[in-house]
C-alpha positions in Angstrom: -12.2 -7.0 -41.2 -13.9 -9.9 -40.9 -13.1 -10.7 -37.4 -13.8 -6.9 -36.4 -17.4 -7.3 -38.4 -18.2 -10.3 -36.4 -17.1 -8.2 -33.2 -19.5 -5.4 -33.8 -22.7 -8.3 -34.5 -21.9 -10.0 -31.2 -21.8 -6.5 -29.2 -25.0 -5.3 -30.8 -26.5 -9.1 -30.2 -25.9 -9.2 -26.7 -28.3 -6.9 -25.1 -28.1 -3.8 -27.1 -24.6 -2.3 -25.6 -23.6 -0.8 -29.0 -27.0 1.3 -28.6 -26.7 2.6 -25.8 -25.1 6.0 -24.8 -25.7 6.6 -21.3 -22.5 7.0 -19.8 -22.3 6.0 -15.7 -19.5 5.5 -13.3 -19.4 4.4 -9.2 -20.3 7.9 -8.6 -23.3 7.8 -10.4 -24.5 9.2 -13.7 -21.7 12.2 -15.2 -22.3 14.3 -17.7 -21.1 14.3 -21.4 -17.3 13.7 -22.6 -15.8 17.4 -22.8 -14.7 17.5 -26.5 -11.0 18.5 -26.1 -10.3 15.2 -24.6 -13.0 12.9 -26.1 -11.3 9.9 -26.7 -13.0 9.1 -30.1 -11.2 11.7 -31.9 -8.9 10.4 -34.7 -10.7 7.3 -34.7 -12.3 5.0 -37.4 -15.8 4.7 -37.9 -15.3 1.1 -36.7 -13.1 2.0 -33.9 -15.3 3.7 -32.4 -18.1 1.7 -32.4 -15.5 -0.8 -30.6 -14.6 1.8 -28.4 -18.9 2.8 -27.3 -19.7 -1.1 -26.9 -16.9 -1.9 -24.2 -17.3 2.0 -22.7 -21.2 0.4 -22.1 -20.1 -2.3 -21.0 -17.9 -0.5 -18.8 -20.6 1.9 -17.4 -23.3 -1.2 -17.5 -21.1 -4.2 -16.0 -18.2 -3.4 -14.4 -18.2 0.6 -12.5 -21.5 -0.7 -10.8 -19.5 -3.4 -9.1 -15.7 -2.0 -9.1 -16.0 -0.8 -5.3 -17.5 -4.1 -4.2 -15.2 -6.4 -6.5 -12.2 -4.1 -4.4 -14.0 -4.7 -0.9 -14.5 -8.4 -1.0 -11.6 -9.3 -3.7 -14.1 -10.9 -6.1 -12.5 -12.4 -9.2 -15.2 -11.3 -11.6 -15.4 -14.9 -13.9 -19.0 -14.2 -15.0 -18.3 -10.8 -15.7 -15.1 -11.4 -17.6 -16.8 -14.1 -19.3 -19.7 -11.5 -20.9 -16.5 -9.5 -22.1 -15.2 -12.7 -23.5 -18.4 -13.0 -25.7 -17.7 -9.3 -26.8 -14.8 -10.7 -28.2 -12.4 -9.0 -25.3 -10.7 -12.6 -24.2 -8.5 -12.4 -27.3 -8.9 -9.0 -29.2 -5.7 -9.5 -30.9 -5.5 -13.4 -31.3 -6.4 -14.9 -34.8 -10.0 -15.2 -35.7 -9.0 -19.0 -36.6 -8.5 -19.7 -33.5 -11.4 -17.9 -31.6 -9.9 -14.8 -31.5 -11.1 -11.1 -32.9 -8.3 -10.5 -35.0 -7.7 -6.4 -34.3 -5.0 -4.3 -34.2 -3.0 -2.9 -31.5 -4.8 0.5 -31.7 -8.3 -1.3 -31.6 -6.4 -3.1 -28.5 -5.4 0.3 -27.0 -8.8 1.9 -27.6 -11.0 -1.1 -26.2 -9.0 -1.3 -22.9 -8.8 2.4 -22.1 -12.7 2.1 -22.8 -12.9 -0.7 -20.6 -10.7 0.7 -17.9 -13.2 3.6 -16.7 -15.3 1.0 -15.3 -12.6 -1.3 -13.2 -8.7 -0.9 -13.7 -7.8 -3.7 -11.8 -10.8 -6.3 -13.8 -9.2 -4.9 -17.1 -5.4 -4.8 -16.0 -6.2 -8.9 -16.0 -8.2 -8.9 -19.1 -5.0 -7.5 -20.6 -2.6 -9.9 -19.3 -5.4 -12.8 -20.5 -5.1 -11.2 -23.6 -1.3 -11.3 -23.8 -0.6 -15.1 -22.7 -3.5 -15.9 -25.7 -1.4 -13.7 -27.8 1.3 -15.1 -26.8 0.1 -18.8 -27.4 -1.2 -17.8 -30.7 2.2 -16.2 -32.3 5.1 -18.3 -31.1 2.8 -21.6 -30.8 2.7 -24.4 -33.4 -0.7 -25.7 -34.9 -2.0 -28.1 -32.5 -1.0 -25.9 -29.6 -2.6 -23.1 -30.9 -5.9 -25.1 -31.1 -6.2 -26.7 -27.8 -5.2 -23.7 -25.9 -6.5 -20.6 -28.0 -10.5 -21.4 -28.4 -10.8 -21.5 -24.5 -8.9 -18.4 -23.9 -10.4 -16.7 -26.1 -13.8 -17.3 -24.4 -13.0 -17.2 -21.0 -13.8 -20.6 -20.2 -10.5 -20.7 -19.4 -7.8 -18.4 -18.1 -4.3 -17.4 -18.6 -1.4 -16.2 -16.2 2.0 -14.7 -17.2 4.6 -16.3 -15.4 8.2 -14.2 -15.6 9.0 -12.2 -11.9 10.3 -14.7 -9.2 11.5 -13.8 -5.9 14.9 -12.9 -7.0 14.8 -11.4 -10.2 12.4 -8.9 -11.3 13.8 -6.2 -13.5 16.7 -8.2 -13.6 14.0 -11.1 -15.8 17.3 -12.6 -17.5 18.8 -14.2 -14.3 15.2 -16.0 -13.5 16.2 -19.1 -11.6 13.7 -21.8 -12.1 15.2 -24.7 -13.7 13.2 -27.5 -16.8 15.7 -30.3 -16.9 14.7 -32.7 -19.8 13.8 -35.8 -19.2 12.3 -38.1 -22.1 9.7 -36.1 -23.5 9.6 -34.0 -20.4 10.5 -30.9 -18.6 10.7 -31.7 -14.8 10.3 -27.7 -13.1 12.1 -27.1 -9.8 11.3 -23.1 -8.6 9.1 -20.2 -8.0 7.7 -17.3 -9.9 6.3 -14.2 -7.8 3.3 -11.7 -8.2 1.7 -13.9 -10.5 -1.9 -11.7 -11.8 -4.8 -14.7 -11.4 -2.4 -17.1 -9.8 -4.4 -20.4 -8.3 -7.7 -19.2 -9.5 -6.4 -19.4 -13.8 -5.8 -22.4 -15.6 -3.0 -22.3 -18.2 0.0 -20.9 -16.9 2.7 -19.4 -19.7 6.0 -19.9 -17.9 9.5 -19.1 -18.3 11.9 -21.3 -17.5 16.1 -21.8 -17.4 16.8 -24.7 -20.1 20.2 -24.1 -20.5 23.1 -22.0 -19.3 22.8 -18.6 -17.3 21.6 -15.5 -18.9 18.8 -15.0 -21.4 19.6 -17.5 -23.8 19.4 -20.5 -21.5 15.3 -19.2 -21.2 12.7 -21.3 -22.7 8.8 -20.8 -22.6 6.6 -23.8 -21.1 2.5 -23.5 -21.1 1.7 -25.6 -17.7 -1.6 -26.4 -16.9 -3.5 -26.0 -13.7 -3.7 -29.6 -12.6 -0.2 -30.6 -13.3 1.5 -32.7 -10.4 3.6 -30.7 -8.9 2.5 -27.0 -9.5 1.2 -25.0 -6.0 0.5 -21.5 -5.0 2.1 -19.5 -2.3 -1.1 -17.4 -0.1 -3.1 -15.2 -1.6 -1.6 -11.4 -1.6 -3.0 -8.4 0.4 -2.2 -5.6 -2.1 -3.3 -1.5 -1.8 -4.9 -1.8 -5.4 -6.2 -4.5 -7.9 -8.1 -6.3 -5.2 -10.6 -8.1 -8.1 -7.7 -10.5 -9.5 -5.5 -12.5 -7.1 -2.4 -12.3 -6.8 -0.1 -15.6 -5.5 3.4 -17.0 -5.8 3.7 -20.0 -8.1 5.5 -22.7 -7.0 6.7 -25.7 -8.9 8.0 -28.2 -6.8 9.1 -31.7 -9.6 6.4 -30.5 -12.1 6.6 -32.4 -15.3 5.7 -30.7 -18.4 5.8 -32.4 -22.0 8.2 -31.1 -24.4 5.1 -30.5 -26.5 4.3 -28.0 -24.2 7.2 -25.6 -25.5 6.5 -22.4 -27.4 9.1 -22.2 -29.7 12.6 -23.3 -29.6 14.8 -23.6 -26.3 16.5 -20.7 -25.6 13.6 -18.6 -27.2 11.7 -18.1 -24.1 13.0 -14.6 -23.1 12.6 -13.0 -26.7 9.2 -14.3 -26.4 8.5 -12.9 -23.2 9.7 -9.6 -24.1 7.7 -9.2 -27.4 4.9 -10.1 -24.9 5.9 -7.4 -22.5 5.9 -4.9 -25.7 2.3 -5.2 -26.5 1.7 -5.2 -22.4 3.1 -2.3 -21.8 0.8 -0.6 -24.3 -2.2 -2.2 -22.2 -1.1 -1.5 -18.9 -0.4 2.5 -20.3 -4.0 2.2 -21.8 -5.6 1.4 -18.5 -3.9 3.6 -17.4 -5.5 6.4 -20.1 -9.1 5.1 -18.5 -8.8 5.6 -15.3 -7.2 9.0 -15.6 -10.1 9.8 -18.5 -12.7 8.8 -15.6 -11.0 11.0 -13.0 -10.8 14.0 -15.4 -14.6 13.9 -16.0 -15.1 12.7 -11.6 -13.3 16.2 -10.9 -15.0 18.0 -13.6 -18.3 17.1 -12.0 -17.2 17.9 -8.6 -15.8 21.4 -9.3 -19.0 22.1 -10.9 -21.4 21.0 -7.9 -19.1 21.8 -4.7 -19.4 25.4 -3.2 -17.4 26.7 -0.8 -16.6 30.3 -0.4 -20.1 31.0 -1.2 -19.3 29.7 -5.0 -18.5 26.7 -6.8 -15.5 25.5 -6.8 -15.2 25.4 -10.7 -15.1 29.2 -10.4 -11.4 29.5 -8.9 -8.9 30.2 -11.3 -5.8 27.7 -9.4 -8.7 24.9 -9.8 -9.2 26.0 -13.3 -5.6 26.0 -14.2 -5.1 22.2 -12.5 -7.8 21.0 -14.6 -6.4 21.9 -17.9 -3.0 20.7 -17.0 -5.0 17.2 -16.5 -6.6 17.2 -19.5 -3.5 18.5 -21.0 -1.3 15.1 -19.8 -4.8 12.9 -20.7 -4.7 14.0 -24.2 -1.0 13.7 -24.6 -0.7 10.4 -22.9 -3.6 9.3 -25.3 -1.7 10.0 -28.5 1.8 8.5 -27.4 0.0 5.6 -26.3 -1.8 5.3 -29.8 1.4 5.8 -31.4 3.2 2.8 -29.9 0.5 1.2 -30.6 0.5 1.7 -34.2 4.7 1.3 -34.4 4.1 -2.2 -33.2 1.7 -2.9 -35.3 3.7 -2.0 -38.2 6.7 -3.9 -36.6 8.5 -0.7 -36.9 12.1 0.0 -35.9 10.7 2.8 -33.4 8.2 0.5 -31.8 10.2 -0.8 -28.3 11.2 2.5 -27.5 8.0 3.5 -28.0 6.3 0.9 -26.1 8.8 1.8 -23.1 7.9 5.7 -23.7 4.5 5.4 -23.9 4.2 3.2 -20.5 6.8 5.9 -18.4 4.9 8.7 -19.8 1.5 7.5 -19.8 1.7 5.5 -16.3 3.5 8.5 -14.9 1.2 10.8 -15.9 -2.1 9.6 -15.1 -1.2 8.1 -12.2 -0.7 12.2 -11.1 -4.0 12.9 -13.2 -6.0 10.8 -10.8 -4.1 11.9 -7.6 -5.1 15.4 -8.4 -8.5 14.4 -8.9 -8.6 12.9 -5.3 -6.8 16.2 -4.0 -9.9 18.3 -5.8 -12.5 16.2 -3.9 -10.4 17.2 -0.6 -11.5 14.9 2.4 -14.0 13.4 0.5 -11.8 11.6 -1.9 -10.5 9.8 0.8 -13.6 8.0 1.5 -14.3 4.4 -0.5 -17.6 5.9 -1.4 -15.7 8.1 -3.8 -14.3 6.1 -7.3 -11.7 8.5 -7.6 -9.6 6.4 -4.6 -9.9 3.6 -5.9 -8.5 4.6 -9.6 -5.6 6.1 -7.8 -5.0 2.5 -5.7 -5.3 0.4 -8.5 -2.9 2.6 -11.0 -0.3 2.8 -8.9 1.1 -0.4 -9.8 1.5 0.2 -13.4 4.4 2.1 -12.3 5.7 -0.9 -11.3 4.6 -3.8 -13.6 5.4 -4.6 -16.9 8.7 -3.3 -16.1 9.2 -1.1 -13.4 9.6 2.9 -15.0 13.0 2.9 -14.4 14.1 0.0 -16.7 11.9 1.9 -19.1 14.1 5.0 -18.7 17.2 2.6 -19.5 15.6 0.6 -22.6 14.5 3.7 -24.0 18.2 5.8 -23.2 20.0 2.7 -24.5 17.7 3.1 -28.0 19.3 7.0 -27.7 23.2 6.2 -27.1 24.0 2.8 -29.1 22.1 3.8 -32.6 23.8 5.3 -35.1 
């Protein structure tokens, strides 16, 4: 409570966000949230004053410079940095450490908040906020320390280093070797599709330390400037242009055993615990951009006229819009459900986590596609938001782990329990 007290005097310190109520979005200003799927219901008095200082910042920081930040794939540092002194570069870190010590929920709530305003800026915000995590949980004392304060502030930045070339869903045959040397791991491989690769600082890696299969994995935390660590060319991707995207290549990079998060052969358990909590991000980023394409095609039924009437007045319109809202609100509480099983360390909570990404990514990614279809050939055009939420969801189909392998963690849950 204290870390969430001293969230709340920093938001209303730093020029007035938790005061403000005037919601806007790329499209300009939209009218008020339509109660049936107002995303404060069910929430804390706290929570929601969480959830109205990063949905100001949202309308006040990032939606006025998603479409440029797309154009010119800007890495927004500055911005991210003002989140940072929100208390967003580590919502769910240890206050001891820098972070703001909140729950999963709060986690859930904050990034669907943020989300309205850029997917793409808060997708990497989220994965920030899982390597500090991840640092924080499975890191001793001292690493905890020098690594932790600086991500929690954005002074520095964190990528997630688990897809290479050759394995993605298949994480647990990941090829790239630490052989020990002394008091060092010397890396030999390459990771792939690494969110804020070349332009972040502290990389969390996993590495093969032993034999084939997931026990042989161990996590290493390599910094930027290490001899031997490189970057592949910068991607061209169809979404998430504001954070870059780059292979990372190690090539004899020598890492200090101190360096290690956890034991050998923990690495892969870490990184799925990691991927648990992700996948509730990614799903709540999802939630935002499909909450801001329920209210864009709200607003656009109401004002568009064709037939000599608006368009809000035919019935198939009508219909579609309630089936949206429909999958919003029921994306919403799976997704807050998860959240809530992992917080609890409940038995439920990985299948869970893996529901609530299919459904919710699934979901909202059609959400904001009919959204686009409603604004017919103007949807198409980049002076419309509602393109660029259906670009930069997309992918959370894919990341995370890919729907499928949800489908297979969650019918694997069904068929081996008692």
């Amino acid at each position: 409570m204290a870390a969430a007290r001293t969230l709340l005097t920093a938001a209303r310190r730093l020029r007035g966000y938790a005061g403000r109520s005037q919601r806007l979005t790329s499209g300009g200003q939209r009218r008020g949230i339509a109660s049936c799927v107002d995303p404060s219901h069910g929430l804390t008095d706290e929570q929601r004053e969480f959830q109205k200082v990063a949905f100001d910042f949202a309308a006040n920081e990032m939606s006025p410079n998603m479409a440029e930040w797309d154009q010119k794939e800007i890495f927004p540092v500055a911005t991210m940095r003002k989140a940072a002194q929100l208390g967003f570069g580590g919502i769910y870190v240890q206050p001891d450490v820098g972070g703001s010590g909140l729950s999963r929920l709060d986690t859930s709530v904050i990034f669907e908040a943020l989300s309205t305003g850029c997917v793409s800026t808060t997708a990497y915000i989220s994965i920030h906020n899982m390597c500090a995590w991840m640092i924080d949980t499975f890191g001793n004392q001292e690493q905890r320390e020098k690594f932790c304060p600086d991500l929690c502030a954005m002074e520095k930045f964190g990528s997630y280093c688990l897809t290479e070339p050759g394995s993605g869903s298949d994480a647990g045959s990941l090829l790239t070797t630490a052989q020990l040397k002394g008091d060092h791991y010397v890396l030999n491989g390459s990771k792939a599709f690494i969110s804020g690769g070349g332009d972040t600082d502290v990389y969390v890696v996993m590495c093969r330390t032993g034999g084939k299969g997931p026990k042989g994995i161990s996590c290493l935390v390599v910094e930027k400037e290490t001899p031997g660590l490189s970057f592949g060319k910068k991607e061209k991707k169809v979404g998430w242009n504001s954070q870059p995207t780059r292979a990372v290549i190690f090539e004899d990079c020598a890492v200090p055993v101190a360096s290690r998060l956890g034991a050998e052969g923990q690495g892969f358990n870490i990184a799925m615990k990691g991927l648990n909590g992700g996948r509730i991000n990614i799903a709540s980023c999802s939630l935002g951009a499909a909450h801001a394409c329920v209210q864009l095609a709200r607003d656009h039924l109401l004002v568009r006229k064709q037939f000599g009437e608006t368009l809000s007045n035919n019935q198939f319109l009508q219909f579609k819009l309630a089936e949206m809202a429909t999958k919003l609100v029921a994306s919403r509480l799976l997704v807050r459900e998860a959240a809530r099983a992992l917080q609890e360390n409940r038995s439920d909570a990985v299948s869970l986590c893996s529901m609530a990404k299919l459904f919710a990514t699934d979901e909202c990614f059609d959400i904001c596609n009919e959204a686009l279809q409603m604004h017919g050939g103007y949807g198409y055009l980049k002076d419309y938001a509602v393109q660029q939420f259906v670009r930069d969801i997309r992918v959370h189909q894919i990341l995370e782990g890919t729907n499928e392998v949800m489908r297979m963690i969650i019918s694997r849950n069904l068929l081996t329990e008692p």
